[in-house]
N, C-alpha and C positions, 0 to 999 in steps of 0.2 A: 247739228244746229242747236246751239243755247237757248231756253226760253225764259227768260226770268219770270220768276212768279209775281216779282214786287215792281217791275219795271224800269227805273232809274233811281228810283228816292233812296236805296239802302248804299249803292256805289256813289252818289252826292253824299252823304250823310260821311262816309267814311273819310272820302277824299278833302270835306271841308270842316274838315273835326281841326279843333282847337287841341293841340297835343305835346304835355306840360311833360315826356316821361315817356315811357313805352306803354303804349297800347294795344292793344289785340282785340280782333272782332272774331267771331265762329263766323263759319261758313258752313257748317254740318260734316257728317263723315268725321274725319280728323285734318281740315281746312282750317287756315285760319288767315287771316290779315294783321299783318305787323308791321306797324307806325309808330317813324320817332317824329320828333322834330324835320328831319332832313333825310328821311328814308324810309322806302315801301318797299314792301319785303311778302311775297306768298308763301305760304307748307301747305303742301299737297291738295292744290285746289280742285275740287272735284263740282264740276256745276252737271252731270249725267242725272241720266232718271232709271238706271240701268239695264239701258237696255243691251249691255253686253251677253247679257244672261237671261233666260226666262224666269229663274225662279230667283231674279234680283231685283227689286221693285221698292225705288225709292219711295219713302211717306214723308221726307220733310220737306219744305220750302227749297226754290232755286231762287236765292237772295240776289243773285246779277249775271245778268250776261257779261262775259269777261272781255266782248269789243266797245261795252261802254268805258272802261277804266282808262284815266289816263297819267297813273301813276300807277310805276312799277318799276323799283330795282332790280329785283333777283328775283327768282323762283329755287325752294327748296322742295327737293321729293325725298321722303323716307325711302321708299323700296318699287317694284316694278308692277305691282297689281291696278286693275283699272283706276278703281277710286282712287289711288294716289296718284299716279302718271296716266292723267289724261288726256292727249292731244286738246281734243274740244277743247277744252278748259284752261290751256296755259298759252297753245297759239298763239290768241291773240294779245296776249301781253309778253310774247315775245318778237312777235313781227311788227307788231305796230309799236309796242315800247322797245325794244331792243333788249328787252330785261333776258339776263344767263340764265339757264338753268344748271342747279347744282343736285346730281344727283348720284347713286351708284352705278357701277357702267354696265350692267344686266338692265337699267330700264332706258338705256339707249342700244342698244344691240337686241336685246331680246326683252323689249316691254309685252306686258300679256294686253296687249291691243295690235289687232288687225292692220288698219290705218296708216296712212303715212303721218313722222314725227314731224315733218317741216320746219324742222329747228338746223341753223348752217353749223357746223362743225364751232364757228369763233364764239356760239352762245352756249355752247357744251361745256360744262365744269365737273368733271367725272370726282365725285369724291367717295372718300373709304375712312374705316373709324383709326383715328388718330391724326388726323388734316383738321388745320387750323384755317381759319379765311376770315376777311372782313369784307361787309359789305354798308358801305359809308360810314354812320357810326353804331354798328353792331358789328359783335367778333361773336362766330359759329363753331363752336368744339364740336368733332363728328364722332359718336360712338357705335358700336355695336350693339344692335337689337335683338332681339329674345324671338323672336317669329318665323318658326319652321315651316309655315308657310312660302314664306318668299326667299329668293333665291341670295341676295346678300343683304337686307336691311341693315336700315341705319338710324340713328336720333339723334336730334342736337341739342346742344346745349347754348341756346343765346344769351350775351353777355351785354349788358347796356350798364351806363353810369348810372339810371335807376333804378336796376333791378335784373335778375335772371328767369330766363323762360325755358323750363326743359320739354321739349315736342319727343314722343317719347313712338309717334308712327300706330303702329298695331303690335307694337311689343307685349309680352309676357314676363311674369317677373324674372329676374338675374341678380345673382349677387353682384355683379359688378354695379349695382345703384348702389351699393355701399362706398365703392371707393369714389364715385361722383358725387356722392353727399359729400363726403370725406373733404373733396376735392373744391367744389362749386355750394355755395351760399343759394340757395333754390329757391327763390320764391313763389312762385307758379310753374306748376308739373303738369300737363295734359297726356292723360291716359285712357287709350280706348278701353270701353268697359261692354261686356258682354253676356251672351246668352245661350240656350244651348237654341237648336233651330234648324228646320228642315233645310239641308242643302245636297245635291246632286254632284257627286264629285265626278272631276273629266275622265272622258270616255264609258263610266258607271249611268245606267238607265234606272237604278232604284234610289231615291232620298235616304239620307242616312241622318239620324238624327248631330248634328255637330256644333261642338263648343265654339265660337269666335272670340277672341280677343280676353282680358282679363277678367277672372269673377272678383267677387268683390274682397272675398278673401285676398289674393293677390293687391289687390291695387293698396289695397290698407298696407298690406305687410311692403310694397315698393315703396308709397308715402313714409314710410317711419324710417327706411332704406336710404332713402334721398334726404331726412330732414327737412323736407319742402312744407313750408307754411301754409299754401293754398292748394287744394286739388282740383282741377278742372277734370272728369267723366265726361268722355267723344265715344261718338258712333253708335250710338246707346238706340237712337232713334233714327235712322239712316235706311235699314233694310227692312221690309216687309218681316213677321215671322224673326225676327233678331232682337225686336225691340226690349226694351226692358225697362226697368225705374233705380235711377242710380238714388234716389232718398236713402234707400236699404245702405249705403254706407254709412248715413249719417250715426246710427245707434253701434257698430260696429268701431266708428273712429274712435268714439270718444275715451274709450280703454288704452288711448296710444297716447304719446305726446302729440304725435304727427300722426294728420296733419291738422292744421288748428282751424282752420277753413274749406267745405266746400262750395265750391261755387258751380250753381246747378245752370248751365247756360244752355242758352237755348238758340238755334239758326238766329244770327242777326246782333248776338247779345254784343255789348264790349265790356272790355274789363281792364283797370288801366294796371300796373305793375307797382305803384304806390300804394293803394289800398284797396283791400276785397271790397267787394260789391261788385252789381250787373251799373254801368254809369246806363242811365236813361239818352236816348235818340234826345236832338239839343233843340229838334222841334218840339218835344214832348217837355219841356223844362218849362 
């Protein structure tokens, strides 16, 4: 069961947002909400507190329960780990919206959740890196992710008439963000960024001290890789013991051309794909 911490106002707020361009709202973890004009679109929405794990203990905000939404295209999952593919979480904005989920086909066969998926076969969109798809008016390039952790990961690269969004999952860096830079005009890059931090690997009964997700070294050297104008740092604040402070990239960027922006967001934040900044809540205007 979903508990929001904020109640209804963050899912109004989204849903009756004036949207000149592509938008995107955090959700925490590496979640996001993406809004055109004529299209709502989820990445890897995670609303748990995680309690898959014992030594997994969310510390930020649960911005909405996902049976108040009642906009929902698609749903995108990077790879098969809880906080990306989690029943709770996507459910109900597939049974009650009929929204597909487009994922790789290890977190429909073998997702790391218990649980039944309750998704019919006709809202299953198995994809792999090199698949092209649209959904209304955004087109999804699927590439290969850096993340030895999970068993096939994936990233996309979202394509709008205002701008590109590359969702990049829990990857690590890869030279293939050269020929995606190379390739795609990047305006906003989201990369989980990390720390080292006590976790108990399966079947193992002793904590072992372990890295997650990118340091900061990495993200800088992916950002100048991609060409990407803005960086968006996920997951940073997600897990008990993982947390960290993505500031520390800010004196590191500067030595690069890229990226010329980051953007420090926070659960809840939006950011439109026309120009950096956090846009303020339109009650708060």
């Amino acid at each position: 069961m979903i508990r929001s911490t904020w109640d209804e106002w963050f899912i109004e707020e989204v849903e009756n947002a004036v949207i000149g361009g592509l938008s995107i709202w955090y959700l925490g973890a590496t979640g996001f909400i993406i809004r055109t004009a004529t299209t709502t679109m989820y990445i890897d929405p995670y609303f748990g507190i995680g309690e898959h794990r014992s030594d997994a203990v969310r510390i930020c905000p649960i911005p909405m329960d996902p049976s108040d939404a009642t906009l929902c295209d698609a749903i995108l999952i990077t790879h098969e780990h809880v906080d990306h593919m989690h029943p709770p979480s996507y459910i109900p904005l597939g049974e009650s919206l009929d929204a597909t989920i487009h994922a790789p086909e290890t977190c429909f066969i073998n997702p790391d959740y218990d649980g039944p998926l309750r998704i019919p076969p006709p809202q299953r969109s198995t994809v792999k890196p090199g698949d092209t798809f649209e959904v209304g008016d955004l087109t999804m390039y699927v590439f290969a992710a850096n993340d030895t952790d999970a068993v096939e990961p994936v990233s996309f690269v979202i394509e709008h008439a205002s701008g590109t969004f590359y969702h990049g999952g829990d990857t690590k860096y890869t030279d293939q963000f050269i020929a995606i830079g190379e390739r795609f005009d990047i305006t906003l890059a989201a990369f989980a960024f990390g720390t080292v931090g006590p976790f108990t690997p399966p079947d193992e009964v002793r904590v072992k001290p372990t890295r997650w997700y990118m340091d900061g070294n990495e993200m800088i050297k992916a950002a100048v890789a991609l060409g990407v104008e803005r960086l968006v740092p996920t997951h940073y604040n997600l897990w008990k013991g993982f947390e960290t402070d993505p500031k520390v990239l800010h004196d590191h960027a500067v030595s690069f051309r890229y990226p010329n922006v980051i953007e420090m967001v926070r659960v809840g934040d939006r950011l439109d794909i026309k120009q950096p900044g956090i846009v303020p809540p339109e009650w708060a205007e």
